[in-house]
N, C-alpha and C positions, 0 to 999 in steps of 0.2 A: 668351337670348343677351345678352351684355354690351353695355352700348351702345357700349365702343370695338372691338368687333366687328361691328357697326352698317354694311352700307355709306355709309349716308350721316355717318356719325363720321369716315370715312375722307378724307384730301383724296388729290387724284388723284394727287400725286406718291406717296403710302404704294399707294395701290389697283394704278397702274404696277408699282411695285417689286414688291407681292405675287403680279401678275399672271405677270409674270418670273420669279417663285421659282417657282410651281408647275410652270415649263415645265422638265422636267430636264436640263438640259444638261451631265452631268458630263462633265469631261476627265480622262480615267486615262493619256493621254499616249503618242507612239511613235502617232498615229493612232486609238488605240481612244477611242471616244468616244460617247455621246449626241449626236447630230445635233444644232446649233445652227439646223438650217433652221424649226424651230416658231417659235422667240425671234426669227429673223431675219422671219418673217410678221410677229407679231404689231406688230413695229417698224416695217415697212414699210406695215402697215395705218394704223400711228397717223401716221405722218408723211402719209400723201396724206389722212387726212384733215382734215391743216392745210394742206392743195393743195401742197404737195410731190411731188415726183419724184424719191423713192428709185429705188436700182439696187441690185439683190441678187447678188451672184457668189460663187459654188460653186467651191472649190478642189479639192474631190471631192465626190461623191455626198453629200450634206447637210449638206457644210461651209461652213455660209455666212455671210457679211457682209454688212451692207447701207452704204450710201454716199450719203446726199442733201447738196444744195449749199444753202442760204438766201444770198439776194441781199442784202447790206448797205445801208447806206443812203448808203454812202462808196462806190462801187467802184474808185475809187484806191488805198484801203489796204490792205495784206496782207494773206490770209484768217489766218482761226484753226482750227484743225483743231479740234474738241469730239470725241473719244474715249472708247470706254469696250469693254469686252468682253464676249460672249454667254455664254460657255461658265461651267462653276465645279468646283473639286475635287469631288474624291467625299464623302461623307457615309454614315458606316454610323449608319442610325437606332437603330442600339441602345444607342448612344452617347449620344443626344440625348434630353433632356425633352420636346421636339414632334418631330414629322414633320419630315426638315428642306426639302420640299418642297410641304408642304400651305401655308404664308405664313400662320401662325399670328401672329394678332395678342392681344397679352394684356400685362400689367403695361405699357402706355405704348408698346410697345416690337413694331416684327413683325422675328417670326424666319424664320430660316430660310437653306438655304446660298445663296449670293448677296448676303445684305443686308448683309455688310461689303464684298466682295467681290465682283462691285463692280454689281450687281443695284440698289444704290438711287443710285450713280451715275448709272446707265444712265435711269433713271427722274427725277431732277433733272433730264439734259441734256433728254430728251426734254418736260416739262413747260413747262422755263424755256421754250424754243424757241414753246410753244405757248401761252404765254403774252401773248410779244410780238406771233406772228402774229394770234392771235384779237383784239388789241385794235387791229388795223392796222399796227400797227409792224413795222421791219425791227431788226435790229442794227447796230451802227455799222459793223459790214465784215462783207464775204461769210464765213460760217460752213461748214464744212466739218461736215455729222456722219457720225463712221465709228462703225458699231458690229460690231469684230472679234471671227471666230471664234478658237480655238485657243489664247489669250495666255496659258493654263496650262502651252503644251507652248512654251514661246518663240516664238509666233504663226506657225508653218510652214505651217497652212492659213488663216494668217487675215491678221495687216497685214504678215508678211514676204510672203505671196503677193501681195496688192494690189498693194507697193510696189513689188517686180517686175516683175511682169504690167500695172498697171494704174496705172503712176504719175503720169499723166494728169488723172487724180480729185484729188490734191492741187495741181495747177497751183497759183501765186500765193500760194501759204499759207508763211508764214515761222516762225509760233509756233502752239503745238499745248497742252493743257490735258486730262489726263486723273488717275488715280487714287492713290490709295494719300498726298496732302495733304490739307492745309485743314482737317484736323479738329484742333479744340482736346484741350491737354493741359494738368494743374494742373502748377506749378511754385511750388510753398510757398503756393500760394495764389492765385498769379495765373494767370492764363488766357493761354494764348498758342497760337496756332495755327500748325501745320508745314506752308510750303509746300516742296514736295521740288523740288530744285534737282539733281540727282544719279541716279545709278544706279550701284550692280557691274554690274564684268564677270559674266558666265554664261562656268562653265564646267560642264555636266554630263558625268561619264566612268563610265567602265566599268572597273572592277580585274580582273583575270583571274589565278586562281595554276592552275597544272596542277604534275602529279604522277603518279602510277602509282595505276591502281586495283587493288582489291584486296580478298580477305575480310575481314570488319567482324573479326574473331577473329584475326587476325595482329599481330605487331608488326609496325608498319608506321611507319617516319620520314619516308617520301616523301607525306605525305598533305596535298592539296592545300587541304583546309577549313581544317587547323591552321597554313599557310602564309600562306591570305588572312584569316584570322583575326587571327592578328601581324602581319599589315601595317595592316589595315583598324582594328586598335586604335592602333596607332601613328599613324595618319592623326586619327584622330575626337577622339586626344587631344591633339596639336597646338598649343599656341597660339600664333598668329599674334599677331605684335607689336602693338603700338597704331601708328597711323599717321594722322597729321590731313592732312586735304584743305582748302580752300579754306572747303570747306561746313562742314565739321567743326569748325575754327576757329572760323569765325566763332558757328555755334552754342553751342558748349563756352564761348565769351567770355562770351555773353548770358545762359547759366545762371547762371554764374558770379555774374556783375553781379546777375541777379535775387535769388540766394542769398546774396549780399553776399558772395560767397569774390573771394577773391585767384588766376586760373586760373593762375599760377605758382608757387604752392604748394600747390594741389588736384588733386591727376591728375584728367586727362580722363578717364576711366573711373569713377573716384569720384563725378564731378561729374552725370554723366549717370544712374548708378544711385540719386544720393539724389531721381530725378524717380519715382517708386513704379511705378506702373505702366505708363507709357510707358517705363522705363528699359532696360530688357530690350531694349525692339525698336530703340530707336535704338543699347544698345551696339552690335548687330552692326554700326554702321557707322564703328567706328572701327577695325576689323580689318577683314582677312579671313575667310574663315570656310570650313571644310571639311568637310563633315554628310556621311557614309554614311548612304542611306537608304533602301537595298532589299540583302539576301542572297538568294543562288540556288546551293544544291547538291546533288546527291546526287539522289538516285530510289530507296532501299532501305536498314533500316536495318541491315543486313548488309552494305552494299557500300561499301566506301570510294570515291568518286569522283574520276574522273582529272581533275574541273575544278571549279573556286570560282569565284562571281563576284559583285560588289557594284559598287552604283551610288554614287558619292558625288553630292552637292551642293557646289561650289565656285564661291564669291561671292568675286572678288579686287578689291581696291584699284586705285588707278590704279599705285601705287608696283609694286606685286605684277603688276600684270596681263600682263606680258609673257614674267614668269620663273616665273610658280608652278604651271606643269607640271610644269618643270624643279625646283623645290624638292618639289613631290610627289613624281620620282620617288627622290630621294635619300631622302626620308623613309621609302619604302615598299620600296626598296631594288630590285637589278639583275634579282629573280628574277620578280615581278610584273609583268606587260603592264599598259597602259596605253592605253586606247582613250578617244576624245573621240567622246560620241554627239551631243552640242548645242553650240555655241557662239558669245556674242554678247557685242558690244563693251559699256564701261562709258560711262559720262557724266558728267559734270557743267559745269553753265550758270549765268553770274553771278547773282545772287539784287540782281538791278539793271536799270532799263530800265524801259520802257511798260506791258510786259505786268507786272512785278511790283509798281510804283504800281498801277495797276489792282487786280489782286485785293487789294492790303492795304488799297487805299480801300474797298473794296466789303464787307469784312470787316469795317472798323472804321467803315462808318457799319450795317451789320446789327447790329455789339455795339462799343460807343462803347471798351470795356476793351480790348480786344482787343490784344493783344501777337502780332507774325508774325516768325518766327523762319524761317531757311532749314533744312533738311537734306538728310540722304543715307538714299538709300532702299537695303536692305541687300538687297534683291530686285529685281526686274524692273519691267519695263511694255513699251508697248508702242512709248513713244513712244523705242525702240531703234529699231524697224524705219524710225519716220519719222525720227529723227537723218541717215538714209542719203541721204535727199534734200531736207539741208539745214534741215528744219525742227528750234527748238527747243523741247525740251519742258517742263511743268514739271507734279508731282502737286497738283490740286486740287480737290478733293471735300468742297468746305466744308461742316463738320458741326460743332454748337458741343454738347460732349457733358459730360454730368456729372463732374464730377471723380472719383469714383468707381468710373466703369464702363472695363472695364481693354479697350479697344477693339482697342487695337492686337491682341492677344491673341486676338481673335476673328477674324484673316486665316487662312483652312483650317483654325480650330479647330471644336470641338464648341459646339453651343446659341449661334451667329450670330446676333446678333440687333441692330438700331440705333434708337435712341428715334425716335417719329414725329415728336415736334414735333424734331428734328435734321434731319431728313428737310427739312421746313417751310423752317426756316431755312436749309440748304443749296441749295435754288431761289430763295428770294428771294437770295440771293447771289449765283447763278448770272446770273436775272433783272436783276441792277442790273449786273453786268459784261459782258454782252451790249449792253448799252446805253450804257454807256459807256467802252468799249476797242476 
């Protein structure tokens, strides 16, 4: 055995996060799921035994969340929510170089599905936390930790039900700190970390074309596959304008400045793809974006079927967000139905304030270089469902990560994997912002 497969090689935030990988919680969505109630133990066990008094609640039969309070050392000041999620996409291993649920640790680095997403956040909050307890210490204000089921399906058993049902649990909490920030990107060379200030709207729907069925050997023009077919290409090819936001701005400025461009003779879309391998995942946040990403038809390859159907993915703008039903279904034309199976509002919060000194302090005294930039998350979280009761949110999952390694890219991709010593620095991160925010 290698010695960084070594348990004692391992620091406890990497051992955490591994421990979390191997418990399978995938979310295939609409309900179907591996039960988050293992993950939700094993969290609840760590937390009491830093004398805490987690609360675990079951939205159904092993859908579960757990919710403990830490008492600050200020009780005047407004809590902080610390967030993160149980559940993870699926993983077909045959896809992957490891198992992606055994928490394969090898080249530096442990894999597996969770560990971008967000299994070694999960394991930060949890450590920083146990950090300050076990040395006496409190944090400077009452700490909120949620760790929600479901936040693959837009949190319907996990922080949309809490917030609900249980909105109690976040009393006094005004800001909230959870996923998908904080980890650094190279920009020609400098190092600069994304804290997410933003979210799309969620729109996921349902396309529906009918027609007459009928023998696969007929001529046949009423055929419903080649109707959702033409529309669903027409949707997936699309392009949605460029559209800058507050966040977008100010990002697009800062690349700019770093790359010594001029951003009024550099498109913003130019300016963000010369960033190599982060450029991809922040374009999507200058558009909108409309991804078809499941087909359903037919039952025989003889039978023409009297119904098509496809799931898009629709991520809209603030500009978009009120009208791009209405611009889908012009796109997709009068004869295609249109059903909304999920829908949740978009965000974004000034990249300004207490909470956002705080983490850029805590950043740039972990790594003195440190450049923090705001953006827009082109996906979700979870901190939609706490927006609803006032709290605001922001992605911060401080990871200082090789220039090279195309991270963003490992969100529901194949061979997940996050260096440990990233792991490292993202607790002491965490650690010095508990302490002083």
């Amino acid at each position: 055995m290698s010695l960084e497969n070594s348990e004692h090689a391992l620091s406890e935030t990497a051992r955490v996060a591994r421990d979390l990988i191997r418990i399978d919680t995938s979310n295939r969505g609409g309900g179907d799921a591996e039960p988050e109630r293992p993950a939700a133990d094993y969290v609840a066990a760590y937390l009491r035994d830093l004398g805490l008094e987690p609360e675990i609640f079951e939205s159904d039969p092993g859908r579960a969340s757990v919710v403990a309070r830490v008492s600050g050392a200020d009780p005047t000041l407004p809590a902080l929510v610390l967030h993160g999620h149980l559940d993870v996409v699926p993983a077909d291993p045959a896809n992957w170089t490891v198992d992606p649920f055994a928490g394969v640790v090898k080249d530096g680095m442990l894999w597996g599905r969770g560990a971008v997403d967000m299994k070694d956040m999960d394991a930060m909050i949890l450590t920083a936390i146990a950090e300050l307890l076990r040395a006496g210490e409190r944090p400077r204000r009452d700490v909120i930790l949620a760790f929600f089921a479901d936040e693959e399906n837009g949190g319907v058993y996990g922080a949309q039900y809490l917030v609900r049902n249980h909105p109690e649990l976040f009393a006094g909490a005004q800001t909230a700190i959870s996923e998908v920030g904080g980890y650094s990107i190279d920009i020609a060379g400098t190092r600069a970390y994304l804290i997410q200030t933003g979210e799309k709207s969620l729109e996921w729907i349902k396309l529906r074309a009918r027609g007459t069925a009928a023998h696969g050997s007929r001529v046949w023009h009423d055929n419903a596959v080649t109707r959702l077919a033409e529309a669903i290409a027409a949707l997936g090819r699309h392009e949605w304008p460029v559209a800058l936001t507050d966040t977008t701005r100010e990002l697009v400025d800062a690349i700019a400045a770093i790359l010594g461009e001029d951003p009024r003779e550099v498109a913003p879309e130019e300016l963000v793809l010369r960033l190599g391998k982060g450029g991809g995942f922040i374009q999507a946040s200058l558009r909108s974006t409309s991804n078809p990403t499941v087909l359903n038809a037919g039952y025989k390859h003889n039978v023409i079927p009297d119904t098509a159907e496809a799931l898009v993915d629709v991520r809209a703008l603030p500009v978009d967000q009120d009208t791009i039903l209405d611009q889908i279904r012009a796109i997709i034309g009068d004869d295609i139905e249109l059903e909304q199976v999920h829908s949740d509002i978009g965000l974004e919060v000034p990249f300004a304030g207490e909470l956002v000194e705080a983490m850029t302090a805590s950043l740039q005294r972990a790594d003195p270089e440190a450049r923090v930039l705001p953006y827009l998350l082109s996906g979700g979280t979870d901190n939609k469902s706490l927006a609803r009761l006032g709290i605001t949110g922001y992605g911060f999952a401080p990871l200082r990560l090789p220039a090279d390694l195309d991270f963003p890219g490992m969100f529901h991709g194949v061979d997940e994997r996050v260096p440990l010593d990233a792991l490292d620095f993202g607790h002491g991160v965490l650690v010095d912002l508990l302490r002083t925010y």
